[in-house]
N, CA and C atoms as a LAMMPS dump frame, in Angstrom:
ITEM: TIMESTEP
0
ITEM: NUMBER OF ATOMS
468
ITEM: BOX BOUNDS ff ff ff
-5.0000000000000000e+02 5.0000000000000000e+02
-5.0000000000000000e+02 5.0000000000000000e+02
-5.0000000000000000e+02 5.0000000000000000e+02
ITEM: ATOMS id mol type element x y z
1 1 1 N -223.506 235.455 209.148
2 1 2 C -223.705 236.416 210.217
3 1 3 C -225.159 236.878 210.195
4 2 1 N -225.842 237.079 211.589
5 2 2 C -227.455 237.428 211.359
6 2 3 C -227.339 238.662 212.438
7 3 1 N -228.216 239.735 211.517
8 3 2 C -228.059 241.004 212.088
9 3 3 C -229.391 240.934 213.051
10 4 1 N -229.539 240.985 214.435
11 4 2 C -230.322 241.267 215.256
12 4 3 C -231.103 242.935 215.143
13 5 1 N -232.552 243.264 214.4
14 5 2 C -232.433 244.611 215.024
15 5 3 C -234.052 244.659 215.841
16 6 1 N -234.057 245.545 216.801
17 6 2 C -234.526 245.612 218.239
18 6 3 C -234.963 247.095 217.961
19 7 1 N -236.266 247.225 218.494
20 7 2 C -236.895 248.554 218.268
21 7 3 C -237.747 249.013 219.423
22 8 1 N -237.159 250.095 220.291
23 8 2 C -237.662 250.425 221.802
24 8 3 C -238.988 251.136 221.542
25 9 1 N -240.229 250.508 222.412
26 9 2 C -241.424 251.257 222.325
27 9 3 C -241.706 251.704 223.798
28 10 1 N -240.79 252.703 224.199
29 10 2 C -241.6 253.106 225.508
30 10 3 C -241.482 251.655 226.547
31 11 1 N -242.86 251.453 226.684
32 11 2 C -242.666 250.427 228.54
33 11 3 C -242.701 248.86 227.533
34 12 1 N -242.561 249.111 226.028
35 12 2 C -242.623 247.608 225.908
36 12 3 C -243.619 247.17 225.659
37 13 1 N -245.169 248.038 225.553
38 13 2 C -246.229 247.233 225.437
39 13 3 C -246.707 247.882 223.634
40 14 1 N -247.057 247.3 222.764
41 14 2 C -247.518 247.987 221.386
42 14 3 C -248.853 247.502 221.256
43 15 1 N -249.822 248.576 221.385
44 15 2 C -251.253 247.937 221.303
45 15 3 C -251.954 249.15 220.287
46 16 1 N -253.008 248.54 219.405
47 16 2 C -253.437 249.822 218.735
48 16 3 C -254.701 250.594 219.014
49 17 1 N -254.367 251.393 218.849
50 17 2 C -255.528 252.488 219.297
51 17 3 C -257.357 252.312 218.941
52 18 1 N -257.8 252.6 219.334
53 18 2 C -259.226 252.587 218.883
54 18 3 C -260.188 252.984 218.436
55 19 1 N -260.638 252.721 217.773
56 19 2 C -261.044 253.848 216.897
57 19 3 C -261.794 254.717 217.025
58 20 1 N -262.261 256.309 216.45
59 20 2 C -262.171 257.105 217.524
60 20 3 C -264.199 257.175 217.161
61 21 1 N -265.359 257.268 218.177
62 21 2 C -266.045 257.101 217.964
63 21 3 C -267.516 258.422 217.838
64 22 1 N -266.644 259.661 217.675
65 22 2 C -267.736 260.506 217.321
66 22 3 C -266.65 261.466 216.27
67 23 1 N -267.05 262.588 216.025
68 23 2 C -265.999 263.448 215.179
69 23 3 C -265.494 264.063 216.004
70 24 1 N -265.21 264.587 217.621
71 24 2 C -264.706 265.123 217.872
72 24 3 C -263.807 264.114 219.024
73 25 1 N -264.15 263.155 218.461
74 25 2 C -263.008 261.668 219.13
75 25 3 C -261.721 262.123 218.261
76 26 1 N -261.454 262.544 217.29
77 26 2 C -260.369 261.91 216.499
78 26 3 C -259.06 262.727 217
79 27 1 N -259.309 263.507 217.926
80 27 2 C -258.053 264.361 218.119
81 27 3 C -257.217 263.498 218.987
82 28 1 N -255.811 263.809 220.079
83 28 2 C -255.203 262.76 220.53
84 28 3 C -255.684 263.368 222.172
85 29 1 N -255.828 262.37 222.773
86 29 2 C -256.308 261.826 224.276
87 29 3 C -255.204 261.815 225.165
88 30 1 N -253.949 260.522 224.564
89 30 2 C -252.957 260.508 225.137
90 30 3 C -252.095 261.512 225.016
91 31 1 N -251.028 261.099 225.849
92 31 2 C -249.833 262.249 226.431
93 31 3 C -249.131 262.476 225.199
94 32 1 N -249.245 261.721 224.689
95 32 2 C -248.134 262.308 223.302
96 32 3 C -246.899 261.647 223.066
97 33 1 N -246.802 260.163 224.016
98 33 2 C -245.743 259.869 224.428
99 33 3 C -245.381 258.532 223.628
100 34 1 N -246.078 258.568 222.623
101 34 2 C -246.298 257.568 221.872
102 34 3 C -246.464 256.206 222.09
103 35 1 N -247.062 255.49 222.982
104 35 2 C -247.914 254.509 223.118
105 35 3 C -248.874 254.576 224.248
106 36 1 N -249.729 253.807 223.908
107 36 2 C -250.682 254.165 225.001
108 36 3 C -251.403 252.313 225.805
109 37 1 N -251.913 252.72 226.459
110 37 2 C -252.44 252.039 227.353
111 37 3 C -253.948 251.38 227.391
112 38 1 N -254.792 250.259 228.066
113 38 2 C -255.791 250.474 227.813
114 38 3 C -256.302 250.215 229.112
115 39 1 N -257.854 250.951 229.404
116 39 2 C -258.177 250.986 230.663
117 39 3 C -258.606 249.89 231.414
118 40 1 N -258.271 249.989 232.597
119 40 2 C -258.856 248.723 232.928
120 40 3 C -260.941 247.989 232.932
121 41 1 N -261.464 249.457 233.748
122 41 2 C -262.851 249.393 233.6
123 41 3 C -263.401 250.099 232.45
124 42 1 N -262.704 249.934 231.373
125 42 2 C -263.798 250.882 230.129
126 42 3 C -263.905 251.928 230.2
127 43 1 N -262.746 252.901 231.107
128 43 2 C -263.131 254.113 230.511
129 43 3 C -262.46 254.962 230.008
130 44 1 N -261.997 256.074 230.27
131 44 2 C -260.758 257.028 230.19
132 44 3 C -260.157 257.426 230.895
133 45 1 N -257.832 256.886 230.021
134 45 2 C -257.247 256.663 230.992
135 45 3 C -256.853 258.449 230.97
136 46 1 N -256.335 258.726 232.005
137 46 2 C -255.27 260.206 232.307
138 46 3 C -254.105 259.967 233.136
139 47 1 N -253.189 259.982 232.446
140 47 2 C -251.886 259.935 232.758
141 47 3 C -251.709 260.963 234.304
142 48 1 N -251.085 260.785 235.292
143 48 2 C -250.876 261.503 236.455
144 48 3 C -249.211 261.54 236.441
145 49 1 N -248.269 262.478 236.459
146 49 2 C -247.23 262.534 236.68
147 49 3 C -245.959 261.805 235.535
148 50 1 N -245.317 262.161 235.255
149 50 2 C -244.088 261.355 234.415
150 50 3 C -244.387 259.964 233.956
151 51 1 N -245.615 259.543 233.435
152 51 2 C -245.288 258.16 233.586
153 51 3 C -245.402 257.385 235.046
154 52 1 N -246.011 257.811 235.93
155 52 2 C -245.91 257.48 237.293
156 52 3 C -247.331 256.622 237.766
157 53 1 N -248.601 257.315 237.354
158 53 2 C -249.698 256.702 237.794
159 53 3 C -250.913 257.108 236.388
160 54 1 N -251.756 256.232 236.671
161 54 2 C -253.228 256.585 235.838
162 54 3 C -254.151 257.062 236.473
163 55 1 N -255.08 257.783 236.203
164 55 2 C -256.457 257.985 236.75
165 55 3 C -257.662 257.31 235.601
166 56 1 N -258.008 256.671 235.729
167 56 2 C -259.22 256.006 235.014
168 56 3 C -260.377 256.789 235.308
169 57 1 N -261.778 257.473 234.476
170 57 2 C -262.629 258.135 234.599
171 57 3 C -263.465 257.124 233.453
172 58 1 N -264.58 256.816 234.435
173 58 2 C -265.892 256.55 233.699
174 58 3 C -267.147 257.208 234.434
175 59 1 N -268.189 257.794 233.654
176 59 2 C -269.529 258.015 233.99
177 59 3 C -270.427 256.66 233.632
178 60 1 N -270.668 256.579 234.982
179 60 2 C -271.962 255.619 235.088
180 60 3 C -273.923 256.756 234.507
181 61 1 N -274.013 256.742 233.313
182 61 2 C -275.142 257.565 232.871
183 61 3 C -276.638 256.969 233.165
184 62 1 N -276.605 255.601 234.395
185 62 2 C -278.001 255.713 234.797
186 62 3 C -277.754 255.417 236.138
187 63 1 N -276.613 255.949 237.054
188 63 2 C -276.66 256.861 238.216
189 63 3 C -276.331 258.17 238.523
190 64 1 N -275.672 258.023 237.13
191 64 2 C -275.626 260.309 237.275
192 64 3 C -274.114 260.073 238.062
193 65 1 N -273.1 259.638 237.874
194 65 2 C -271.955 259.651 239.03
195 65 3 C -271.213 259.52 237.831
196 66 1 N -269.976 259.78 238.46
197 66 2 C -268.653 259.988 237.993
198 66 3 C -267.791 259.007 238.833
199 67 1 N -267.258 258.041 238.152
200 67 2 C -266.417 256.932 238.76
201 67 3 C -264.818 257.776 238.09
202 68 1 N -263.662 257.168 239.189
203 68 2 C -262.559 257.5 239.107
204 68 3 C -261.593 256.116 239.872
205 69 1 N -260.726 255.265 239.257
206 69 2 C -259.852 254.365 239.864
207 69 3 C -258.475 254.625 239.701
208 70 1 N -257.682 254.899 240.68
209 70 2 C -256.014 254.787 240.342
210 70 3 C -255.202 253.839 239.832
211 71 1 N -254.561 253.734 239.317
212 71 2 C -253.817 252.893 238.3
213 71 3 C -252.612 253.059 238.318
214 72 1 N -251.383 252.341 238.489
215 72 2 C -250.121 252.115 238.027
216 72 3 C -250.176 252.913 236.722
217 73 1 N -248.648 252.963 236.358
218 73 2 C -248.433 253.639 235.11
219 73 3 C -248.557 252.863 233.69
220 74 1 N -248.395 252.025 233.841
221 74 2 C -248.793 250.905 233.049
222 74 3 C -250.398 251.057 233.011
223 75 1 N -251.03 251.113 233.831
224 75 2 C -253.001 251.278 233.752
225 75 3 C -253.069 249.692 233.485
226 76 1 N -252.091 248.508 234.278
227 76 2 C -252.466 247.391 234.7
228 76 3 C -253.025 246.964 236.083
229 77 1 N -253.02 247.347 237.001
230 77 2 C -253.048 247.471 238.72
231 77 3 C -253.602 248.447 239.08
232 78 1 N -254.505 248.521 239.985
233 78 2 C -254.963 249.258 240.905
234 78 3 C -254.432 249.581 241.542
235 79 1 N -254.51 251.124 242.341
236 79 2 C -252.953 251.852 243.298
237 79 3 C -254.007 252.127 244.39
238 80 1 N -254.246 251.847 245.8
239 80 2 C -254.775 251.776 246.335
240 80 3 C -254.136 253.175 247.345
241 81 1 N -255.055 254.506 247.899
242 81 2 C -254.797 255.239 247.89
243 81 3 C -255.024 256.012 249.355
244 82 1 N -254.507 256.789 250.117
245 82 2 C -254.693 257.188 251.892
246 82 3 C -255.961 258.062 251.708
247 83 1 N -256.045 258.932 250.393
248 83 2 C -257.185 259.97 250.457
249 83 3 C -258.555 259.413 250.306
250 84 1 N -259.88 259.818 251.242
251 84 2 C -260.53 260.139 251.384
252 84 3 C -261.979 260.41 250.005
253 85 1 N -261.299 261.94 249.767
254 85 2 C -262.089 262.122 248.565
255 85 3 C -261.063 263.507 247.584
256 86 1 N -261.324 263.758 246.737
257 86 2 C -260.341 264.487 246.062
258 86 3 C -261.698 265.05 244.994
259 87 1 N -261.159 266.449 244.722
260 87 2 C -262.081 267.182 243.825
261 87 3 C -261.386 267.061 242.259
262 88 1 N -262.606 266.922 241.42
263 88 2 C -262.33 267.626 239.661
264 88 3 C -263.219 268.27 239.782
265 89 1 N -262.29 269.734 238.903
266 89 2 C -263.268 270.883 238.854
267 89 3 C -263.175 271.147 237.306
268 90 1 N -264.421 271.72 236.525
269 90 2 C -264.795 272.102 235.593
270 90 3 C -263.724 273.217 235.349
271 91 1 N -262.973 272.995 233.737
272 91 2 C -262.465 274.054 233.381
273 91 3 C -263.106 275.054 232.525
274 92 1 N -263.051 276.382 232.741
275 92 2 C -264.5 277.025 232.042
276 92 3 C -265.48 276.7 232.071
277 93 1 N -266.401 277.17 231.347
278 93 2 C -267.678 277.069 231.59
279 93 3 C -268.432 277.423 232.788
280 94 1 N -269.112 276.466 233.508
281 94 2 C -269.794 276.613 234.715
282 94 3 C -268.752 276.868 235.739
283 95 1 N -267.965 275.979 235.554
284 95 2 C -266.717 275.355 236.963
285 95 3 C -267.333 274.99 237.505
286 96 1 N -268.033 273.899 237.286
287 96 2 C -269.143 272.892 238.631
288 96 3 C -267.685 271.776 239.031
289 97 1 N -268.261 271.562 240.213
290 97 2 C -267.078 270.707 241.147
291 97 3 C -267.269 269.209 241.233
292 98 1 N -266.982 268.572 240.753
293 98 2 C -267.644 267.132 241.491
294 98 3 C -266.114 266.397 242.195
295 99 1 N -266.914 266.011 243.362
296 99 2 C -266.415 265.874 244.978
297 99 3 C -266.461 264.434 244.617
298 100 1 N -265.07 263.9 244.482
299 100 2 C -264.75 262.035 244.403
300 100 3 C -264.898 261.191 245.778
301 101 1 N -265.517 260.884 245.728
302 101 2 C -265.212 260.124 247.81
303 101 3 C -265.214 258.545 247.162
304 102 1 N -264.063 258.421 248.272
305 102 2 C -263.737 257.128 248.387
306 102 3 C -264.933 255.305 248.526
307 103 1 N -264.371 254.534 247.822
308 103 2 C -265.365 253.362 247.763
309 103 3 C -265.063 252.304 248.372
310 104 1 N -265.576 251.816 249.292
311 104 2 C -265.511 251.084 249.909
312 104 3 C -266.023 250.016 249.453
313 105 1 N -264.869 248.099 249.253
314 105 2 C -265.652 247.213 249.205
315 105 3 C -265.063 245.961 249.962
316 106 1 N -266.326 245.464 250.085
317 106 2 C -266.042 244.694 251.69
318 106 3 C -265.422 243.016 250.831
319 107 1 N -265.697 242.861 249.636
320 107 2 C -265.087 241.691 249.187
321 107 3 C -263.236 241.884 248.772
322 108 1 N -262.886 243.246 248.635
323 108 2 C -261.284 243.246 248.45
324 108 3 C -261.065 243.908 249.491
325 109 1 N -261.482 243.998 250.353
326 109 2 C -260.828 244.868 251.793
327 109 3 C -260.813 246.126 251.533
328 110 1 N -261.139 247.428 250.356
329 110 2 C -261.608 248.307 250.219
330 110 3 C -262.343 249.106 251.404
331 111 1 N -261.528 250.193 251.824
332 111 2 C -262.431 251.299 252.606
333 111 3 C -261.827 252.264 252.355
334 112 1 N -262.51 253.734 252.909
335 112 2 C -262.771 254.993 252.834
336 112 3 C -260.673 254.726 253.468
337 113 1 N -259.587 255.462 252.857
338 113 2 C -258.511 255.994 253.214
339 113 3 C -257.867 254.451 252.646
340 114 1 N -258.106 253.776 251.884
341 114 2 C -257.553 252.834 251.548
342 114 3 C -257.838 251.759 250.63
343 115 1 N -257.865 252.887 249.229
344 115 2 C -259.055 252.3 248.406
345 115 3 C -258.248 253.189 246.839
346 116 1 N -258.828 252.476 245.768
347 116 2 C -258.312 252.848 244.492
348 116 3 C -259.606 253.453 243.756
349 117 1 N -260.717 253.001 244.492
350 117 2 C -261.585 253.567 243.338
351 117 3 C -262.573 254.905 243.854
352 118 1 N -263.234 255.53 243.166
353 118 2 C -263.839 256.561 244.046
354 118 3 C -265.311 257.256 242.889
355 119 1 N -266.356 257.597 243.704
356 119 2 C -266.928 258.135 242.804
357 119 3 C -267.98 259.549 243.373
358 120 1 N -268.359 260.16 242.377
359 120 2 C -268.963 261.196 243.117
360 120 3 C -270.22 261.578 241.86
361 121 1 N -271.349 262.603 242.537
362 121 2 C -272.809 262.854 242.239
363 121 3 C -272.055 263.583 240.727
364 122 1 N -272.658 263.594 239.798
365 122 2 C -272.527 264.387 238.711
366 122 3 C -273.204 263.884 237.088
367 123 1 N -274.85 264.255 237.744
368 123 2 C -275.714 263.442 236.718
369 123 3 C -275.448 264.442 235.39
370 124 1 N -274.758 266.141 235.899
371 124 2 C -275.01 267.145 234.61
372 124 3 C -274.365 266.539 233.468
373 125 1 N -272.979 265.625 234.098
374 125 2 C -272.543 265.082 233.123
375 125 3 C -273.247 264.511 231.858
376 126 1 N -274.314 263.944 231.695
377 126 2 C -275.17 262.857 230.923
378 126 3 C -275.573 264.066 229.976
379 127 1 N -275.515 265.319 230.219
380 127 2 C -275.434 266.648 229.1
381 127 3 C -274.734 266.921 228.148
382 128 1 N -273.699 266.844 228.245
383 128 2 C -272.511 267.148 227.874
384 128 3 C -271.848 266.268 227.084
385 129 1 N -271.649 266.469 225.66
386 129 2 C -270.67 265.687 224.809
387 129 3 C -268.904 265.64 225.356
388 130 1 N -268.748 266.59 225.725
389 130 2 C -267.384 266.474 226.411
390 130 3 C -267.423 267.351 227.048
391 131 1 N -265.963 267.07 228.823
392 131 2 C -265.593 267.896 230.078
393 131 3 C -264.031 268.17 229.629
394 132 1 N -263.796 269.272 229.998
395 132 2 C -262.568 269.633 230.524
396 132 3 C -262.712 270.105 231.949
397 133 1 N -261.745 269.293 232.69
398 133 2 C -261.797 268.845 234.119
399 133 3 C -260.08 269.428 234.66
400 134 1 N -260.147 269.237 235.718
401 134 2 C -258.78 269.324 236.488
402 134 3 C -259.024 268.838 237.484
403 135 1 N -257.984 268.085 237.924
404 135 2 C -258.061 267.19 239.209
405 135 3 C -256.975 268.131 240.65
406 136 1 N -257.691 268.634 240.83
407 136 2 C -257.035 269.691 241.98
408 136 3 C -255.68 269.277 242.666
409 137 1 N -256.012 268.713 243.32
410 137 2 C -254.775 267.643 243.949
411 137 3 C -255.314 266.358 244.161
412 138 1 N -254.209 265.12 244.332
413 138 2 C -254.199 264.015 244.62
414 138 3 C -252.71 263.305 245.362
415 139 1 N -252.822 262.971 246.316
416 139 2 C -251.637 262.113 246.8
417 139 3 C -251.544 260.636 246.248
418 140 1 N -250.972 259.944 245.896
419 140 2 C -250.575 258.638 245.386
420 140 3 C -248.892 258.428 245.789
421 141 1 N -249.429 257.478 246.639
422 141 2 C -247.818 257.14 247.373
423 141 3 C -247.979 258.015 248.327
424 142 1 N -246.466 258.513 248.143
425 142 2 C -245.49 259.635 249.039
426 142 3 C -246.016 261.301 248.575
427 143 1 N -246.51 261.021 247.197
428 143 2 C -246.631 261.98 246.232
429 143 3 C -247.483 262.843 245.599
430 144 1 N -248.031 264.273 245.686
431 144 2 C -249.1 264.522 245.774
432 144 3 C -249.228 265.358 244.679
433 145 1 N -249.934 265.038 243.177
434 145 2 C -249.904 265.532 242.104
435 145 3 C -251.285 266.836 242.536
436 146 1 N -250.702 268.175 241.432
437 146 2 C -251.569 269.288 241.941
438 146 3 C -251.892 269.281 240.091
439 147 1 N -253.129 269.934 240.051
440 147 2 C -253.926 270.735 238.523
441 147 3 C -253.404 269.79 237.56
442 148 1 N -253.955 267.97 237.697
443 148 2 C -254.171 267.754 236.392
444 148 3 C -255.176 268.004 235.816
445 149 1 N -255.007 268.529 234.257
446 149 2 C -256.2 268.626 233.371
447 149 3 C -255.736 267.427 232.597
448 150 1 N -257.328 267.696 232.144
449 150 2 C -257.944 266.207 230.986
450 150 3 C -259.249 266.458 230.247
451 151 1 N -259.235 266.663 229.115
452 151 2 C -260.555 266.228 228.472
453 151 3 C -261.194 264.587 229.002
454 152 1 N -262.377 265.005 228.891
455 152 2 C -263.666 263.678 228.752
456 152 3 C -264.417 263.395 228.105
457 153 1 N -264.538 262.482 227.408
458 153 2 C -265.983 262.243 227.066
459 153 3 C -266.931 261.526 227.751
460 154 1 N -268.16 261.726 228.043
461 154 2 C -268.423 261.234 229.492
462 154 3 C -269.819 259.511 228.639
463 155 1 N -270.142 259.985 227.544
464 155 2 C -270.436 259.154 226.572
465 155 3 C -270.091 257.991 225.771
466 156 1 N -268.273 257.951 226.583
467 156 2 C -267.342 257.283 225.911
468 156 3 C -266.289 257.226 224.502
């Protein structure tokens, strides 16, 4: 007789973490939900809703911008999105705003109300060892997530 045993990880995917790259990397990023994901463009993922969608955040630090792409819950696929532009606002501190507008690209059919990726002006970032941010609202789908927060490191 051969005993089969089977061990559930969440969505099924087991990948290991990375290692964390300043001293104030080492705390936890993810949801807590015990496995995690990896981004698609290199940057940092943020969970949006139950397990429902990603927000990917990278700073581009020699245009001063703040890139943002939607993501499946998995953070395999791009979620291509009706909005426009959507705000993250600084938690404490200043509360400086940076205004996401939509990216348009003419090789995947990408435009402004129908688009996954988005980016907006925010060179102060390139200051700052880490943001705590909130993403005001966002619609994805049918569904319109209000006050996610997220740490950043905008340095990586």
């Amino acid at each position: 007789m051969v005993l089969l045993s089977v061990s559930a990880t969440g969505c099924g995917r087991k990948e290991s973490a990375p290692a964390p790259t300043d001293a104030h990397a080492g705390h936890e990023h993810e949801s807590g939900s015990g496995h995690a994901h990896r981004p698609l463009m290199g940057g940092q993922l943020v969970e949006v809703g139950e397990h429902q969608f990603n927000l990917e955040f990278k700073y581009d630090a020699t245009r001063g911008v703040l890139q943002a792409w939607v993501l499946d819950g998995h953070a395999e696929n791009f979620v291509r999105v009706s909005m426009a532009l959507f705000d993250v606002q600084e938690a404490g501190g200043a509360q400086r705003t940076i205004t996401l507008r939509a990216v348009a690209n003419e090789m995947t059919g990408e435009k402004s109300g129908d688009t996954a990726a988005f980016e907006g002006e925010a060179g102060w970032l390139g200051a700052v060892g880490h943001f705590d941010g909130v993403v005001k609202a966002i619609k994805v789908r049918d569904t319109v997530f209000r006050d996610i927060t997220f740490h950043f490191h905008p340095q990586g």
